[in-house]
C-alpha distance (Angstrom), angle and dihedral (degrees) to the residues before:
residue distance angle dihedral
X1 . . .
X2 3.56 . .
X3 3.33 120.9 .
X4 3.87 120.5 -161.7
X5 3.91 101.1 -145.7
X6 3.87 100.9 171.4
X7 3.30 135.9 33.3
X8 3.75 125.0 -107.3
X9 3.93 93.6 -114.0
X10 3.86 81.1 52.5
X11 3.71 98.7 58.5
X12 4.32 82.2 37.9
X13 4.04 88.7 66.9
X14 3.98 88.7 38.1
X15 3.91 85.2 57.0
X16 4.38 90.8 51.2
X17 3.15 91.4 48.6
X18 3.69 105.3 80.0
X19 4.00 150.6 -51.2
X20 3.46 91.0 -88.3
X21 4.07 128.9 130.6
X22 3.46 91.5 -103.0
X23 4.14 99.8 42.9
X24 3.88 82.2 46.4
X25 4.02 84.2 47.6
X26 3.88 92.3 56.2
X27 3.96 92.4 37.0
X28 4.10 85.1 60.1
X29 4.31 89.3 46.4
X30 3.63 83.9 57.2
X31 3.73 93.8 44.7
X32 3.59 88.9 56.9
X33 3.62 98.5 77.6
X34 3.84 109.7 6.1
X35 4.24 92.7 63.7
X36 3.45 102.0 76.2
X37 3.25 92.4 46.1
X38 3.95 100.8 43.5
X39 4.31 83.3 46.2
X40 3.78 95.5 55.7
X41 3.55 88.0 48.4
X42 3.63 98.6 58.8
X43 3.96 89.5 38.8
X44 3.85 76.4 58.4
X45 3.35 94.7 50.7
X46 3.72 93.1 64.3
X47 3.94 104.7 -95.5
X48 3.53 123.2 122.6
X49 3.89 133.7 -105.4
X50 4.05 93.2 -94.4
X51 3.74 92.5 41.6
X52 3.46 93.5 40.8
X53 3.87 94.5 55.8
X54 3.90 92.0 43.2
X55 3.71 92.9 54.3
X56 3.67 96.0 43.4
X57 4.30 90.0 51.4
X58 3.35 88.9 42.8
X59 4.37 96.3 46.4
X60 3.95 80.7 66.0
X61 3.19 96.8 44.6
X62 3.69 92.3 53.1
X63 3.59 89.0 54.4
X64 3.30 101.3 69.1
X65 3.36 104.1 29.4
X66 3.67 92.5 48.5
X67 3.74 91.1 42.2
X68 3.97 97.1 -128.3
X69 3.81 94.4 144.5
X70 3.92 89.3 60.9
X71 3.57 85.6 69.8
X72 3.94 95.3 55.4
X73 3.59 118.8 114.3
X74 3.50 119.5 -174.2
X75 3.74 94.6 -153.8
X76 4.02 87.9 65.2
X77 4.04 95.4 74.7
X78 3.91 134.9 -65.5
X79 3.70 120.2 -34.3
X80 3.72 97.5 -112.7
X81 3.77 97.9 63.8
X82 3.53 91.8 48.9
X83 3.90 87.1 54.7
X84 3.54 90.8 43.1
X85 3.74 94.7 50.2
X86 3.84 89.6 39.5
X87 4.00 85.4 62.8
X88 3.50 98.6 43.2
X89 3.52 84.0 61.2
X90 3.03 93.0 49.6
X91 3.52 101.6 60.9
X92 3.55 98.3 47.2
X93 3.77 95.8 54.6
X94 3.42 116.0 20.7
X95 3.94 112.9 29.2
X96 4.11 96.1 104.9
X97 3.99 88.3 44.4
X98 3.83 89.0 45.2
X99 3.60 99.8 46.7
X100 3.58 100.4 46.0
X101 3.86 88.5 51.3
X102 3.93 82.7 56.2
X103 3.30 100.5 50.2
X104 3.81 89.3 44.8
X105 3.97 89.5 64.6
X106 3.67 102.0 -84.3
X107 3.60 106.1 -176.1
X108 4.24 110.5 -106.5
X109 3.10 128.2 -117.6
X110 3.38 105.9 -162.7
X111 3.60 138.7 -5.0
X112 4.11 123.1 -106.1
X113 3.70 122.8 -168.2
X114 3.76 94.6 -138.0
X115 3.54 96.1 -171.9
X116 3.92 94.5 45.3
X117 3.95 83.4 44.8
X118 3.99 97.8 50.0
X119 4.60 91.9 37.4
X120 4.01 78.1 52.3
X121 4.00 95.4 47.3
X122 3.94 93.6 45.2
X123 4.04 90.4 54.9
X124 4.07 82.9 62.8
X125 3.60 127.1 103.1
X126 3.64 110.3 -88.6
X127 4.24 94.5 -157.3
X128 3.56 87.0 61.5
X129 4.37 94.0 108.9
X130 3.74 104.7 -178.1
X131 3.75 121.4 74.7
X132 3.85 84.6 -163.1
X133 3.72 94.1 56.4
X134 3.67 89.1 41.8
X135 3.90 86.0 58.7
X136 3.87 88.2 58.3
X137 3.57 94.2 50.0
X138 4.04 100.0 51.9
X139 4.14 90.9 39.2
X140 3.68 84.7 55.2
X141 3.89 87.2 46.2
X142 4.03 91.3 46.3
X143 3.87 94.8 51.5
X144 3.46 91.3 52.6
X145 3.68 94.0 48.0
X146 3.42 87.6 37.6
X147 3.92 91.8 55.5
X148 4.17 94.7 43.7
X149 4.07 83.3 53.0
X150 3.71 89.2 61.7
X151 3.54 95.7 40.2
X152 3.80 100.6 49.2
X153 4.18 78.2 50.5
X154 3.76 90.7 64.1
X155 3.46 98.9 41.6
X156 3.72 83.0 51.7
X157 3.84 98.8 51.3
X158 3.62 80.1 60.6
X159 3.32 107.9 53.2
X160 3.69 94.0 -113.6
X161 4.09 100.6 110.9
X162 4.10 95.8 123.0
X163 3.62 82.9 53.3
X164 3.74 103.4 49.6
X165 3.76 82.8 45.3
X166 4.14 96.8 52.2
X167 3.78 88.1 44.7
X168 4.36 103.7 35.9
X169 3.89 86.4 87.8
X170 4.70 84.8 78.8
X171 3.36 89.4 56.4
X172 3.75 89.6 73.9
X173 4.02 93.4 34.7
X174 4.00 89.9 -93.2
X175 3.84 120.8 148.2
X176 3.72 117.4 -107.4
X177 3.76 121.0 -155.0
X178 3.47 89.5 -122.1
X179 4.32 91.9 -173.1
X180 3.64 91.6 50.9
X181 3.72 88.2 50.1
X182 3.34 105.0 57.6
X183 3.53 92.5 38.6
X184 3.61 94.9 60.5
X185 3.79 92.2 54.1
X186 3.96 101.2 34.4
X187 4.10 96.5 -104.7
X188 3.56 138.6 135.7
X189 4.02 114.6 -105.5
X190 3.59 89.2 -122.6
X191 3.69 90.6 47.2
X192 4.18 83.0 57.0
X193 3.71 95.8 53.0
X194 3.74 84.2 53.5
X195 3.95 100.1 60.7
X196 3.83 85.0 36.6
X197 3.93 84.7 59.4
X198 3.84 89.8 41.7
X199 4.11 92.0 41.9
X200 3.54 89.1 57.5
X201 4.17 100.2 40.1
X202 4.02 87.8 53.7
X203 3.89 94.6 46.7
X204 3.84 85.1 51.6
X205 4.22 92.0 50.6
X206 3.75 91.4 47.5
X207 3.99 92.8 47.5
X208 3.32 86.2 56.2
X209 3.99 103.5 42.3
X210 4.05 79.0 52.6
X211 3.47 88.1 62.0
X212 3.91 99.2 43.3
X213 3.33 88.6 66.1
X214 3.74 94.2 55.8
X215 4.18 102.0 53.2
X216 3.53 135.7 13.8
X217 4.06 121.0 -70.8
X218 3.42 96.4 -92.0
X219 3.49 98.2 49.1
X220 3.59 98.0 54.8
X221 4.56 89.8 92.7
X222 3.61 87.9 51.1
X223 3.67 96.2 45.3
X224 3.92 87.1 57.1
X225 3.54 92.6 49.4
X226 4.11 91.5 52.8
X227 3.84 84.3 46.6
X228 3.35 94.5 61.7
X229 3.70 91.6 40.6
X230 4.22 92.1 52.3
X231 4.43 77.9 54.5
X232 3.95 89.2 44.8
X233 4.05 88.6 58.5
């Protein structure tokens, strides 16, 4: 089971700190989720796939190096429009400085599948205009991906992996075949509908600690609301 210990603003001012293992440890956590995101963004933005991937590796690059996340405060707003601002900035003033570093063998700090990362970005809508709002839309996406990750983890740690897979179709509002579930594995059907219930009521909590990590406690209802908003679009 994973267990989210700190908050994502916590591992934010772990990443400022320093070039340490441990900063550079953090720096990857947030790289996890935000890349995507930050990469279809600057595809948005007009750059091409190779461009696009160079700026992106070297935006988090720059942010340690250059110390921007020491700067962070989560009481100034939601971590994702600090990020997104953060890159903006990025891009207008330090792209040439950035790149040539990069291409000068700039250490990496973290790996993107460019080719997974562009087949993904041409599946998109193309009507969708604003990078911005396109940013909402794939953090949104990443969360929940994000959050299914860590459940299919704890369902794993428990030995229970064919049934997280069986029954991960309700967390979208799919039908299961509840019979031929509990079948499989030797259960009741009621007993089915019971995990389904339970399947669905943890994938909920850990959404939601995923977002408590990005915004202040009582931001976290609101957040959900513009999360399903960004999915809405």
């Amino acid at each position: 089971m994973k267990v989210f210990t700190t908050t994502l603003w916590s591992v934010v001012l772990r990443a400022g700190g320093d070039e340490s293992a441990t900063a550079r440890a953090a720096l990857a956590e947030l790289c996890e989720t935000y890349w995507y995101p930050l990469y279809s963004f600057v595809r948005r933005r007009g750059y091409g796939p190779d461009d696009a991937e160079d700026l992106t590796q070297s935006f988090f690059a720059s942010l340690l190096e250059n110390a921007v996340l020491k700067r962070a405060d989560r009481d100034r707003g939601r971590f994702r429009t600090y990020l997104l601002a953060a890159l903006k900035n990025f891009l207008a003033n330090e792209w040439d400085k950035q790149r040539a570093a990069k291409r000068g063998g700039r250490h990496v700090i973290t790996s993107l599948d460019q080719a997974s990362a562009e087949s993904r970005f041409r599946l998109e809508p193309s009507y969708e205009a604003a990078p911005e709002r396109h940013f909402e839309r794939q953090w949104a996406l990443a969360m929940l991906d994000q959050s299914l990750l860590s459940l299919r983890d704890e369902y794993a740690a428990q030995g229970k992996t064919t049934l997280f897979e069986d029954l991960r179709g309700v967390i979208t509002g799919g039908a299961a075949p509840y019979a031929e579930i509990a079948l499989r594995h030797k259960m009741s059907e009621a007993a089915v509908k019971v995990a389904a219930h339970r399947l669905r009521r943890r994938y909920r909590e850990i959404l939601r600690l995923r977002i408590a990590q990005t915004v202040g406690e009582d931001e976290v209802d609101d957040e959900v609301r513009q999360l399903l908003a960004a999915l809405a679009d």
